[in-house]
Each structure stands twice: as structure tokens, then as C-alpha cells.
C-alpha angles and dihedrals in degrees: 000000000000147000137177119204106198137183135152130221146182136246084271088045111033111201084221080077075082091082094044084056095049096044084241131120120224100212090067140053117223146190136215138179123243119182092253109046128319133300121220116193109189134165109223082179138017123156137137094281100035136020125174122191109197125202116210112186115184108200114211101212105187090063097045088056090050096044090053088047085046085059099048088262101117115136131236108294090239082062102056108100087054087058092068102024087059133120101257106107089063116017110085107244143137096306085059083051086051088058100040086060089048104041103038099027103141093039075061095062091041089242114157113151090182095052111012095158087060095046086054099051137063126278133197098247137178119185119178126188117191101208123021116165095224108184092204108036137247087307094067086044086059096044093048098041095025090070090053104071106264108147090208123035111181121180112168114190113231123223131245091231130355083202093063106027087175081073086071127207133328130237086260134093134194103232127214114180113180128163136089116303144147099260091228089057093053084048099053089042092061092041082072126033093043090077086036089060100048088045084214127099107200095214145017124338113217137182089246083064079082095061096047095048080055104055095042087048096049104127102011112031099062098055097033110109090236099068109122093041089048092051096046101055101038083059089052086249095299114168107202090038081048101054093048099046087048086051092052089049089045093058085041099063090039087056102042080053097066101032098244143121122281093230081053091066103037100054108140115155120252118269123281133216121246122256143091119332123238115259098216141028147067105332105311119259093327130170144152117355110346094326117138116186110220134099117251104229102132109251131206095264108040106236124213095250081062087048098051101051092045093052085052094054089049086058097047093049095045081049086062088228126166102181116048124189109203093205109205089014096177109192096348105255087133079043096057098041088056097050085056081067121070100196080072094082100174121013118181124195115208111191117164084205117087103207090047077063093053099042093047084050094049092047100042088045099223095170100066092031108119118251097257090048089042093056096061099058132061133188124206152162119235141143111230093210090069132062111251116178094217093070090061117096101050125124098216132017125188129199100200114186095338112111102063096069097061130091107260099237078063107057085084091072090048096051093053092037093060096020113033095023118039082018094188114187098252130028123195120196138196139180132136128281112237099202086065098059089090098066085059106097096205105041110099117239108271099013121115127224101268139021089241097056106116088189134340114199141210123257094266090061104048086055090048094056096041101049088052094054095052090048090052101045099030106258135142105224113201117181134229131175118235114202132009103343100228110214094222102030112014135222133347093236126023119218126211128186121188123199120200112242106157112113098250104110116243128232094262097053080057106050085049098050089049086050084048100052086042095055 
């Protein structure tokens, strides 16, 4: 396998600033060992205007076959002359991607103590490889590099034979990549999609795959249109592998939207024990966006959390609705208490943190639920800021303890996302009431409930709000306490419940009117 990295310089620049970069000094050939063959990094020219570093692997394929077999990997006997008559020693593969990370580790992680400021700007790069396996064609090379900011992506087919050009072209291209990049950006490009390319990973595949893909893909991986293809087959089509790694991009572009820290979105509070919940204090046990963090065995004394849930289930019963989004579900307690009741046919949780998820999945034991009771719950990641089609079809929605959490420039999106946008019949919401803090003993004067609370309002702005919401997006709000309705400052927690009454018909009505005409 080979690869050439180019760039050129002036006097001021020297191209020659390429083997500080790559931590490899021009004036010498060297070898290191991979463990699969031997990797050779060598310089055929290097002066002031051009300097080409050039990366010779030698695959030893008689080992590679014997270490699969070592791991349990062996093929099929009738298979075993095509483990060692194969393509490896020369078509760029995995095993090329394997070398690149141990070679030029440090030049991945843009690390360059000599010259940082070069190894933090672009550079004009080429880089040529004379045999990649694309499964695709060149059409799939252009559509994976082209997204990346090379200014040139060429991917020549070669022939199967230039004897017998009749034979038409093989599955490999002779790729030519030229334009300004960070060097370490280039490197960690072709970590993975050269693997990508040759849809094939030439050893194990472990859950720490995940992490790497990760890490080469930071800046570049989470927003590409190839996403899901690129992930896939990095991970050798495992599902499970696949899924998480497709979660953790999915916080990363969230986050890189609104300009914030992963660990800011999924925030989801550690796991709680089971057992009884507290019957006083601040929020119990809340976190992210609508998680709480207590267990729902019904205490002595019957907590708020209890209350709440139970007030939420009144008003979904009283809607008539059949299919409930939780919308910020946390760890699932609201999921579970719906699934007790079978006139909730199909009950989705949408969480955008990830552990909530886990936790929720763990608690709710999906894995050993029986198929009938599996098919009416769903799991899934989702910001609620933004519109997401799947959320649209279901008769309710609730937004327990959710609102609260968010910026408030960004409760808008919120607002058209639940209500413009997934528009269910029926909406329940909600959030503390500040005037009653100060019923909570030990609650400090001016503090809110949790940590994450970005505001909590008074009676007369959640109805406000509320009221302005159901004007602009076509909704009837009705109020009802939850807790001990105190006579000077309310309840702990308000309750709305907004009914659609805009002319649009709902999905519901839909679906009825189709049953009817069926009928």
C-alpha cells in the first residue's frame, strides 16, 4: 500500500515545515512496525518550494491470515486460498488507516511543538493514492471527500486490464485529493473513510471503535451527508456500535447549533435507586429535560413528584388520547405509568440525552418486555427545540417538567416545535411555581428548584405565557393545581392543558374520517 502527502512553500514557509508536522525528518528513511507488516515513511523530494512525504506499508499476509485464525476469525476452509491471493499488500485499506494512526500519531492530533501555528493552519496539500477498493465508485469517493473542502476530488477508475479495455473498469480508483487543509484534518479524514471505501475492517471491531471514529470525525463527521453510511460501515455494519455512535453525533451537532458544551446537553442526572420518593423538598430528584431522578413506589406520605404524574395521567385520560409523547421523558417514570394503562396504545419517549435513554431502557426493561407490550413503547433522541417529523400523529404530548430548563430565547423554538409543528390534540405542561418556594423550609431565599432551571415563574406568567401560545397556534388552555393549593401562593407545580381548536383537522380526526370512509 502507498500514499504520498504533498505541499509546497516559500523561502518564509519552507515546504520542508511538512516533516516537522509529521514528526519525520526528511533527510532519512524509516521503518516502523504495524501490527500487520511493516510501514516504511520516506521523503523522494523535499526542498524550500515542494516537499512530498511518501508512506510505504508492506502487508505480511501470511500473518494477518494466522492472527485472524488466532482470534476465532478464520474463514470457511473452502476459503482459504482467497485469504492469502487477495489484494491487501497493495490496495489501500484498513489496514493503511491502521498505519496512518501509528505512524503519524501526533500529526493526527495536530500536535506540532516546533511549529504549532502550522499545524494549526491550512496547508496546500495533495495527497495521491494509487489504488483505493471503493464499493461504490468514484461516485461514492466524490460524495464522501467532496463534503470536506477540497477544492479538487479525483477518483479515476482503473481498469481491469489495459490490455482488454472491453473487460471495463475494476472496483478501484486512483485517488488525487488537492486543496488547503490542516494536515491533521486531511489525516484523520483518510483514517476513516478508507476503511469506509473498501467497506471492509481487517480485524476486530470493538466498542472502543466508537470512541475512535469520534474523535477522527470531531469537526467534520457529525454534520457530512453521509453520516449515517460513513458510520455504518466504519463500525463493520454493527448495529448496536452503529446506533451509539449515531446518538453521540447527534449531541455533537446540537451542540455545535447552539454553540454549547456536549456535557451541557446531555445532562441527564445520575441514576437513582429504587425506592420510595421524598415527600418534600426542591424538585425531586430533577434533571435535564423533564428527568426526575427518584424511584415511583408510592410512599407514606405521597411526594409531588407522585402528584404530578398522577395529575398528568388524569388529563390524558379526560383528552381521550390513545398515543402520548413524553416529551423530555428523562429516565421513563411518566413512560412506565402510562404503559400500566392499556388505553395508552402507543407511548414514545423523546429525550435529547443519551443516558436519560439508558437509564429509562434499563428501568423499563425493554429487553425482556414481551412483543405485544414492546410494540407499544419507543425510545428515542431528539432535541425539542428543533421539528422532527416523527413526533407528528399523536393524539396528546406533555412537557413535564421540561420547560423550565431551556434559555429562554429558546423557548420559541420549543413552542413551534410541539405546538406548530407535531401539533398533538391535546398538550399538558408542567413547570414550578415560584410563589410557593417559599413554603419549602429548606430552600434558601432566591434560589430556584434545581441547578438547571434557567427561570420558574409565578402563576400570572405561566398563564401568560400560556395563554399567548394557545392564541398564536390555535389551542384552548384550561388550569389545574398539582399539590397542596396554597390559599396565598398556590400550588407547587401549575398545570396547563391545552386543547387544539384551530380548524385544521388533527390527526385523529384523520385517521377517523379515513376508518369512516372505509367502513
Amino acid at each position: 500500500m502507498f500514499l504520498t502527502i504533498s505541499t509546497t512553500g516559500t523561502p518564509e514557509r519552507p515546504a520542508t515545515d511538512l516533516g516537522f508536522l509529521l514528526h519525520k525528518h526528511p533527510d532519512r528513511a524509516q521503518t516502523f512496525s504495524t501490527s500487520h507488516g511493516t510501514a516504511h515513511v520516506l521523503y523522494p523530494e523535499a526542498s524550500t518550494e515542494r516537499c512530498t512525504a511518501a508512506l510505504l506499508l508492506e502487508i505480511d499476509p501470511v500473518a494477518l491470515v494466522r492472527r485472524s485464525k488466532k482470534n476465532g476469525r478464520g474463514g470457511a476452509p473452502d476459503a482459504a486460498l482467497a485469504q492469502y491471493v487477495n489484494d491487501r499488500p497493495y490496495a489501500a485499506s484498513s489496514l493503511l488507516a491502521v498505519a496512518l494512526s501509528t505512524v503519524f500519531k501526533s500529526a493526527l492530533r495536530g500536535v506540532c511543538t516546533a511549529l504549532p501555528e502550522r499545524a494549526a493552519s491550512p496547508l496546500p496539500l495533495r495527497i495521491e493514492i494509487p489504488a483505493v477498493p471503493a464499493r461504490g465508485g468514484a461516485e461514492l469517493v466524490r460524495a464522501l471527500f467532496g463534503p470536506l473542502g477540497w477544492a479538487s476530488v479525483r477518483a479515476e477508475p482503473v481498469p481491469l486490464d489495459e490490455g482488454f479495455p472491453q473487460w471495463g473498469d475494476s472496483r478501484y480508483v486512483q485517488l488525487v485529493l488537492e486543496g488547503e487543509l490542516r494536515l491533521a484534518d486531511a489525516l484523520r479524514q483518510l483514517y476513516v473513510l478508507l476503511p469506509v471505501l473498501d467497506d471492509a475492517k481487517h480485524y476486530w471491531v470493538a466498542p472502543d471503535e466508537v470512541d475512535k471514529l469520534l474523535r477522527a470525525g470531531e469537526g467534520w463527521l457529525a454534520e457530512h451527508p453521509e453520516q449515517k453510511l460513513i458510520t455504518s460501515r466504519y463500525l463493520a455494519r454493527r448495529w448496536g456500535l452503529t446506533r451509539q455512535a449515531m446518538e453521540r453525533l447527534e449531541l455533537v451537532r446540537l451542540a455545535e447549533a447552539d454553540d454549547i458544551q456536549v456535557e451541557a446537553i446531555d445532562n441527564a442526572v445520575e441514576e437513582t435507586p429504587d425506592g420510595p420518593e421524598s415527600g418534600e423538598g426542591a424538585e425531586d430528584g430533577e434533571g435535564g429535560e423533564g428527568a426526575e431522578g427518584t424511584e415511583d413506589a408510592r410512599p407514606k406520605e405521597v411526594s409531588l413528584a407522585f402528584q404530578r404524574r398522577e395529575a398528568i395521567l388524569t388529563a390524558l385520560r379526560d383528552a381521550g388520547a390513545s398515543s402520548v409523547l413524553d416529551l423530555g421523558c428523562g429516565q421513563g417514570q411518566l413512560v412506565r405509568e402510562l404503559l400500566k394503562d392499556a388505553r395508552f396504545r402507543r407511548v414514545v419517549g423523546v429525550d435529547v440525552s443519551v443516558r436519560a435513554l439508558t437509564i429509562a431502557s434499563r428501568r423499563l426493561k425493554l429487553d425482556r418486555m414481551s412483543e405485544r407490550q414492546a410494540e407499544r413503547v419507543t425510545l428515542t433522541q431528539g432535541a425539542l427545540t428543533y421539528t422532527d417529523k416523527r413526533l407528528k400523529g399523536y393524539d396528546a404530548a406533555v412537557l413535564s417538567e421540561v420547560i423550565e430548563h431551556l434559555d429562554l430565547p429558546r423557548l420559541p423554538a420549543l413552542e413551534y416545535a410541539v405546538f406548530g409543528s407535531a401539533r398533538p390534540g391535546t398538550v399538558v405542561v408542567t413547570t414550578p411555581n415560584v410563589e410557593y418556594n417559599v413554603r419549602w423550609e429548606t430552600l434558601p431565599a432566591g434560589h430556584v428548584r434545581h441547578g438547571d432551571h434557567r427561570f420558574e415563574w409565578t402563576r400570572a406568567e405561566f398563564r401568560g405565557w400560556a395563554e399567548e401560545v394557545g392564541r398564536r397556534h390555535g389551542y384552548e388552555v384550561t388550569y389545574r393545581p398539582v399539590g397542596p393549593d396554597d390559599p396565598e401562593v398556590g400550588p407547587p407545580t401549575q398545570m396547563a392543558v391545552f386543547t387544539v381548536t384551530d380548524p385544521r383537522t388533527t390527526q385523529k380526526e384523520r385517521t377517523t374520517q379515513k376508518e369512516e370512509k372505509a367502513a
